[in-house]
TORKOL-4160 file (C-alpha; in steps of 0.2 Angstrom, whole numbers, padded with zeros to 4 digits, m for minus):
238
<pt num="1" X="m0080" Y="0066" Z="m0044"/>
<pt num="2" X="m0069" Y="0082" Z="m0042"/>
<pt num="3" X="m0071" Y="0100" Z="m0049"/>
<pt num="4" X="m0058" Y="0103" Z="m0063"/>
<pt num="5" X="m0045" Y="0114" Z="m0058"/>
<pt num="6" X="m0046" Y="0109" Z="m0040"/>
<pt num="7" X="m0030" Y="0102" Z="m0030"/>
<pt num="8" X="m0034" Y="0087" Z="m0021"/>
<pt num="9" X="m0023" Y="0081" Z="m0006"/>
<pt num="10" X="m0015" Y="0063" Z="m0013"/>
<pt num="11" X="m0009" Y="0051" Z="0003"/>
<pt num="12" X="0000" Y="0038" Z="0005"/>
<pt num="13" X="m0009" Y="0028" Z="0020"/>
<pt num="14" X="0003" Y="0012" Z="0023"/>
<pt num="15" X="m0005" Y="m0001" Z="0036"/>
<pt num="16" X="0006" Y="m0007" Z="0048"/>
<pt num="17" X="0007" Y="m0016" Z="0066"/>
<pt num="18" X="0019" Y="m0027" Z="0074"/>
<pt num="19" X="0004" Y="m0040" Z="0078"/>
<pt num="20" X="0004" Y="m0051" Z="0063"/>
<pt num="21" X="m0002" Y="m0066" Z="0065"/>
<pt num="22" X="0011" Y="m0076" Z="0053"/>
<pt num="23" X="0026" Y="m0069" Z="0055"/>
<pt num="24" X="0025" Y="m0056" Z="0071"/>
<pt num="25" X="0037" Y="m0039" Z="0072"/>
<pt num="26" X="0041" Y="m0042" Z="0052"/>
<pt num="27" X="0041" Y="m0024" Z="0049"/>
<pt num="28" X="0054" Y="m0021" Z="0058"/>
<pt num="29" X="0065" Y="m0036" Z="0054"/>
<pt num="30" X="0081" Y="m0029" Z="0039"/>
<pt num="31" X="0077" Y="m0031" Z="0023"/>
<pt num="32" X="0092" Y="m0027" Z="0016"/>
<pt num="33" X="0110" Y="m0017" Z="0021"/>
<pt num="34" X="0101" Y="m0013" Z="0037"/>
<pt num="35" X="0085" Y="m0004" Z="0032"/>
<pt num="36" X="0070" Y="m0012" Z="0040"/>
<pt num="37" X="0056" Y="m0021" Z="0031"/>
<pt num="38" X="0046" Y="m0005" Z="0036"/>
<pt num="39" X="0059" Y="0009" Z="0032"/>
<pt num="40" X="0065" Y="0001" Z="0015"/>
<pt num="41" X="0045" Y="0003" Z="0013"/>
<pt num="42" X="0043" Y="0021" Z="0017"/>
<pt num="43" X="0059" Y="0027" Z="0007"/>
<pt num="44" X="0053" Y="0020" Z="m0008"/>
<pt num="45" X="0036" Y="0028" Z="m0005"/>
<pt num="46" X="0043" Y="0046" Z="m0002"/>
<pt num="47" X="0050" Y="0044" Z="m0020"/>
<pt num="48" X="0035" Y="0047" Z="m0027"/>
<pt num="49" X="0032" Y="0063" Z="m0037"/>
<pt num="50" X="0013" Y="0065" Z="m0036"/>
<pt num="51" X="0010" Y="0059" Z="m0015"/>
<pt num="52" X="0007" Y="0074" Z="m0005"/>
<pt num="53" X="0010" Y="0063" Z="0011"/>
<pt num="54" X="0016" Y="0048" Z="0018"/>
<pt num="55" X="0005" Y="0041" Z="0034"/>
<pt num="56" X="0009" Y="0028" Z="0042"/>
<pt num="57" X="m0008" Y="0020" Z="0052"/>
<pt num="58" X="m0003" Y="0007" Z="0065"/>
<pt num="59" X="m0014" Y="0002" Z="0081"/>
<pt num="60" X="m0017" Y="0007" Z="0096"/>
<pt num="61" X="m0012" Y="m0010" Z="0105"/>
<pt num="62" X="0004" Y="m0010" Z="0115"/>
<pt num="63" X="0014" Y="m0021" Z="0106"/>
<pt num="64" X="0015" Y="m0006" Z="0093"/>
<pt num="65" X="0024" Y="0007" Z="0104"/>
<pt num="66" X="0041" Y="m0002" Z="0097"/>
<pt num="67" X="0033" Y="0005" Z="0080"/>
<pt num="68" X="0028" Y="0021" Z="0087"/>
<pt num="69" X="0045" Y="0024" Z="0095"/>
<pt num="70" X="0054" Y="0018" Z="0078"/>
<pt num="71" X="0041" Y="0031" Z="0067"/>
<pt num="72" X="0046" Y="0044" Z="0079"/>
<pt num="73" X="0063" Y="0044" Z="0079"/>
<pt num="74" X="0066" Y="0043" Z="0060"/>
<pt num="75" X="0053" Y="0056" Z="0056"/>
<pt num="76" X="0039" Y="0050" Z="0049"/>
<pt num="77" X="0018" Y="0054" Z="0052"/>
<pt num="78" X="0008" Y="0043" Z="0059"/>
<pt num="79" X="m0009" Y="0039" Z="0066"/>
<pt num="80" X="m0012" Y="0025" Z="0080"/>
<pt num="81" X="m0032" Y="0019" Z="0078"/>
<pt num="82" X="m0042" Y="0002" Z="0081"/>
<pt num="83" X="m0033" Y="m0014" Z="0077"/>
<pt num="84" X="m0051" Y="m0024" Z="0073"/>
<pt num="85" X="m0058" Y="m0009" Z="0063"/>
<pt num="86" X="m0047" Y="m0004" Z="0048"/>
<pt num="87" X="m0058" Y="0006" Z="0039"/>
<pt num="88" X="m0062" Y="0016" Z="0056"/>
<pt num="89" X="m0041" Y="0018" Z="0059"/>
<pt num="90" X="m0041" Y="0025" Z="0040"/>
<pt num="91" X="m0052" Y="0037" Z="0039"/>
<pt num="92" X="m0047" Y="0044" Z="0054"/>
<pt num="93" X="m0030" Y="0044" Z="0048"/>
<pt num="94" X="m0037" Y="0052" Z="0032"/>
<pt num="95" X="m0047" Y="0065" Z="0041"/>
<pt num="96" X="m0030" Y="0071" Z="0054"/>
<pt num="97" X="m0020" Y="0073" Z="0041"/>
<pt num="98" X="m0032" Y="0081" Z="0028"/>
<pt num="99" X="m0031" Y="0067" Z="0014"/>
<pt num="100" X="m0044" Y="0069" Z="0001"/>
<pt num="101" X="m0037" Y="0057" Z="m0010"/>
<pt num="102" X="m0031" Y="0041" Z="m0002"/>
<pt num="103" X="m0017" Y="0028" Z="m0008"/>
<pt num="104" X="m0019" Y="0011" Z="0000"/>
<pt num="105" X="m0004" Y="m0001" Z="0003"/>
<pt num="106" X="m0001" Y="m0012" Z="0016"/>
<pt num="107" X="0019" Y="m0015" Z="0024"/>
<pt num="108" X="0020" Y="m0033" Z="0021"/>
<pt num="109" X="0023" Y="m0029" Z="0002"/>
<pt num="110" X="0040" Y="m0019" Z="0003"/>
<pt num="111" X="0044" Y="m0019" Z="m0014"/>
<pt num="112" X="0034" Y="m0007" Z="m0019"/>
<pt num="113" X="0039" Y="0002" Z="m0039"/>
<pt num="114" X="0036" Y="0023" Z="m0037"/>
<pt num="115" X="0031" Y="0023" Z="m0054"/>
<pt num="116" X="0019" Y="0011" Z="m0053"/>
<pt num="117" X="0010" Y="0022" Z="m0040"/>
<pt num="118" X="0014" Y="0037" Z="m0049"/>
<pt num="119" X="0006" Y="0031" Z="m0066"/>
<pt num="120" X="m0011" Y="0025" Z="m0054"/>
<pt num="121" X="m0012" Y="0040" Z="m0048"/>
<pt num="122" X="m0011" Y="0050" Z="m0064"/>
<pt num="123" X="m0022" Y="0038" Z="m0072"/>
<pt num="124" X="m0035" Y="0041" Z="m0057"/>
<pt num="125" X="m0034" Y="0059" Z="m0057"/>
<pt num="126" X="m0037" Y="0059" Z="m0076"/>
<pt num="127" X="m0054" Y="0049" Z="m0076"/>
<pt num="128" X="m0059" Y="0055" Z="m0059"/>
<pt num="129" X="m0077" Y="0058" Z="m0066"/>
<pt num="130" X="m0078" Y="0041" Z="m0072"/>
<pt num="131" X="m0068" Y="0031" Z="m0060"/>
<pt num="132" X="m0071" Y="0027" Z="m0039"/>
<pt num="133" X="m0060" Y="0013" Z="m0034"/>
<pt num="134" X="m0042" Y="0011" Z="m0043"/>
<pt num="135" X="m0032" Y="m0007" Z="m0041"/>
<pt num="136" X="m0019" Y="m0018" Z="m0046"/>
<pt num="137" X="m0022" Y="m0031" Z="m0034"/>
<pt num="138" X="m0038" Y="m0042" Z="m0040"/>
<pt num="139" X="m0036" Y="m0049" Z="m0060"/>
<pt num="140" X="m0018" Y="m0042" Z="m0061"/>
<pt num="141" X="m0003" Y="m0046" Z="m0071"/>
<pt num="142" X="0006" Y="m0038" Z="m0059"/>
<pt num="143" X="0020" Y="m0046" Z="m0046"/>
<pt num="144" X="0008" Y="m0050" Z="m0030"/>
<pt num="145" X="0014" Y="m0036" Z="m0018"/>
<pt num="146" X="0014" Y="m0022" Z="m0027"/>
<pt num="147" X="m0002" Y="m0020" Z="m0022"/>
<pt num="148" X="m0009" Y="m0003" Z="m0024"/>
<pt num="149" X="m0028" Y="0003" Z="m0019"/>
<pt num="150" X="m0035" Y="0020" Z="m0024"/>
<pt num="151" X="m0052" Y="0031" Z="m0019"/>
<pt num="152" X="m0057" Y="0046" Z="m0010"/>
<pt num="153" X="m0060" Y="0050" Z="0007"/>
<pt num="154" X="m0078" Y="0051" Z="0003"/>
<pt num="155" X="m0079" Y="0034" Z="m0001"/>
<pt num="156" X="m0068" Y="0028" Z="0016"/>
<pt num="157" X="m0082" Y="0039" Z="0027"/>
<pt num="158" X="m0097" Y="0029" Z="0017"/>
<pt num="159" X="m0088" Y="0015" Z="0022"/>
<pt num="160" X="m0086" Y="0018" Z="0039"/>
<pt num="161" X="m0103" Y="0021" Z="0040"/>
<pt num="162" X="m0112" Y="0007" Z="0030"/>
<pt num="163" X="m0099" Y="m0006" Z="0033"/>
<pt num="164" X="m0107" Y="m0022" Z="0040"/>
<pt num="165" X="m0098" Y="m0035" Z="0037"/>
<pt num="166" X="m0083" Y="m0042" Z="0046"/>
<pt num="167" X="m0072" Y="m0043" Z="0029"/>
<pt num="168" X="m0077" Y="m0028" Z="0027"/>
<pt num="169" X="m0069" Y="m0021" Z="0043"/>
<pt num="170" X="m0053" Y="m0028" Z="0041"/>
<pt num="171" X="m0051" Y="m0027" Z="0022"/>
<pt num="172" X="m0057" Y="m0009" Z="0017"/>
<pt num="173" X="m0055" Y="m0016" Z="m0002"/>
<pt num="174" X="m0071" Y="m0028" Z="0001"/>
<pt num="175" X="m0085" Y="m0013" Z="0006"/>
<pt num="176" X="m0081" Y="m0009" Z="m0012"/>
<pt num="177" X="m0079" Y="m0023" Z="m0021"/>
<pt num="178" X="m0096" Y="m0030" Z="m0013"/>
<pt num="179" X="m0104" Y="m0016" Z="m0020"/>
<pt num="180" X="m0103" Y="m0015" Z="m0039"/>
<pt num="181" X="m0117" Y="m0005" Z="m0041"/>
<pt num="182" X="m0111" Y="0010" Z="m0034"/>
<pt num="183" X="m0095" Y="0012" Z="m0035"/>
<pt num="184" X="m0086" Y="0014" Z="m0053"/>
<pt num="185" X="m0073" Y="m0001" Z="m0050"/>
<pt num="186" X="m0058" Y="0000" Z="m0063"/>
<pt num="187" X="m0041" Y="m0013" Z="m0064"/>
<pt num="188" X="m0026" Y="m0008" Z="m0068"/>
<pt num="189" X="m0013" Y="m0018" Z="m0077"/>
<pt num="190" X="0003" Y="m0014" Z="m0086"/>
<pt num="191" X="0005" Y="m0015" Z="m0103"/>
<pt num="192" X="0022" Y="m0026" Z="m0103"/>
<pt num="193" X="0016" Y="m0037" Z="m0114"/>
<pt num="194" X="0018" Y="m0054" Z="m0099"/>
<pt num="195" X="0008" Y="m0059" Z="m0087"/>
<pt num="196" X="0021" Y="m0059" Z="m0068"/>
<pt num="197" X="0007" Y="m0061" Z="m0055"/>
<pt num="198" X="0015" Y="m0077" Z="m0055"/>
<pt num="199" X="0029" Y="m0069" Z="m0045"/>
<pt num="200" X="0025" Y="m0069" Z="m0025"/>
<pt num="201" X="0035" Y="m0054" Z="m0016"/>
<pt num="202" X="0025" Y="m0049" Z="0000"/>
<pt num="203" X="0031" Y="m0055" Z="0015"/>
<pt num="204" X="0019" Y="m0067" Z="0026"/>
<pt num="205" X="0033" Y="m0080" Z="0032"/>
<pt num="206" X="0051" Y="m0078" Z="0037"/>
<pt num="207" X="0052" Y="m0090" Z="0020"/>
<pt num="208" X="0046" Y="m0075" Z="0011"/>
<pt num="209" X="0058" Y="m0062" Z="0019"/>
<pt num="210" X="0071" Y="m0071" Z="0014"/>
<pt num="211" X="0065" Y="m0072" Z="m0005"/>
<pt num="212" X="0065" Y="m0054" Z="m0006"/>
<pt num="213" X="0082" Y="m0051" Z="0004"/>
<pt num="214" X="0090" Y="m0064" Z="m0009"/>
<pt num="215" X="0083" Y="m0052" Z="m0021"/>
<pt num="216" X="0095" Y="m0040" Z="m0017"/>
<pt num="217" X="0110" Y="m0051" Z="m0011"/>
<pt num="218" X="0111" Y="m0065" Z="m0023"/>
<pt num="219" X="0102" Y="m0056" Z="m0038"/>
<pt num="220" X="0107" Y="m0040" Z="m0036"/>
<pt num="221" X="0092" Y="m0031" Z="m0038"/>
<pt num="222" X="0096" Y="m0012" Z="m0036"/>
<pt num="223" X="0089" Y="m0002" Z="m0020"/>
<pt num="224" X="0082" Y="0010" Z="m0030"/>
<pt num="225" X="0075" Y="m0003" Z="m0045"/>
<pt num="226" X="0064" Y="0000" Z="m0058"/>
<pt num="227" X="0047" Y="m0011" Z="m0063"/>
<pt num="228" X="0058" Y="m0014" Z="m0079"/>
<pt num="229" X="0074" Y="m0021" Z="m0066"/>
<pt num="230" X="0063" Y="m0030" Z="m0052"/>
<pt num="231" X="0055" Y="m0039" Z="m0070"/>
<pt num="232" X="0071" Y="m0044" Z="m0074"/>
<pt num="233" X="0079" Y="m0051" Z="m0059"/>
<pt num="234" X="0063" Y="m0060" Z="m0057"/>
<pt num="235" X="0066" Y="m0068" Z="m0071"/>
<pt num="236" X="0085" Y="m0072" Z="m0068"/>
<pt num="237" X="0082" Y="m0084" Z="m0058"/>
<pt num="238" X="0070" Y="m0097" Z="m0069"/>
């Protein structure tokens, strides 16, 4: 896929907008001790040793100029595109800010693990000849939302261009995973030894917020946790 010895430009692009449909303005509902749902998010992100950038790609509908505002003052990128149309808002997001390799999360999954990402990431860039699409989200063991997605911004520009299909435009994932016969799909697991995909911690619901905030206040999960630490409390509470 890439020429050895080259240095590819790794981002994080986080999808984010105030519109949800289930629970509306949750990114910038606290989380915990006063960081938002959105800039607990980020922190962790800018944690990571082998991200090049953090992007934040929100819409261009009105109702995100709170978001805009928000990214603004507390410093971080962002690109403002379609709201229907994700791939088209991440490929331009890509494309201004010089991505070549992109990282795919969405902010409805706060607890996101650095290493998690940081292990994909390596594990990408070493099979980059025999590997397209990276994820932990479909036949998983992990935690559903730590979701992590990983291709190149070749593959997003294919997209944008061949996409079709509705799904398609709002799930960047499925232009991939609809087409098995030309691109090199690999999942990634972890090698724990359990199965935790049982576990539900992105947020739809103000139900689900309030899971992952008793995370932190009744189960005293660590700001800074580990896979090994979130695992654990997890568990404390069977």
């Amino acid at each position: 896929m890439f020429s050895k010895g080259t240095k590819k430009e790794v981002a994080v692009i986080v999808q984010a907008r105030m519109g949800s449909t289930r629970l509306a303005g949750k990114v910038l509902m606290e989380l915990m001790d006063g960081n938002t749902v959105l800039g607990f998010f980020l922190k962790r992100l800018s944690e990571c040793k082998r991200l090049d950038k953090v992007i934040v790609a929100t819409t261009t509908n009105s109702k995100d100029d709170i978001l805009e505002k928000w990214l603004v003052d507390n410093n971080y990128s962002f690109f403002r595109g379609s709201e229907d149309n994700c791939i088209q808002r991440y490929q331009e997001a890509a494309k201004k800010f010089d991505v070549d390799i992109i990282v795919r999360v969405t902010s409805d999954c706060p607890l996101v693990v650095p290493e998690v990402i940081d292990e994909m990431v390596k594990y990408y860039l070493d099979h980059s000849q025999s590997i397209d699409y990276l994820s932990n989200r479909q036949f998983t063991n992990f935690p559903e939302g730590l979701d992590v997605e990983i291709f190149t911004f070749k593959m997003l520009t294919e997209a944008r261009k061949n996409a079709a299909l509705k799904e398609e435009f709002e799930h960047i994932n499925n232009f991939f995973l609809n087409r098995p016969s030309e691109y090199r799909i690999r999942y990634y697991n972890h090698n724990k030894g359990s199965d935790y995909s049982r576990f539900k911690l992105s947020v739809d619901t103000l139900e689900d917020l309030d899971g992952l905030r008793g995370l932190f206040s009744k189960r005293h999960l660590a700001e800074d946790f580990s896979f090994d630490e979130l695992i654990e409390r997890l568990n404390s509470e069977r």
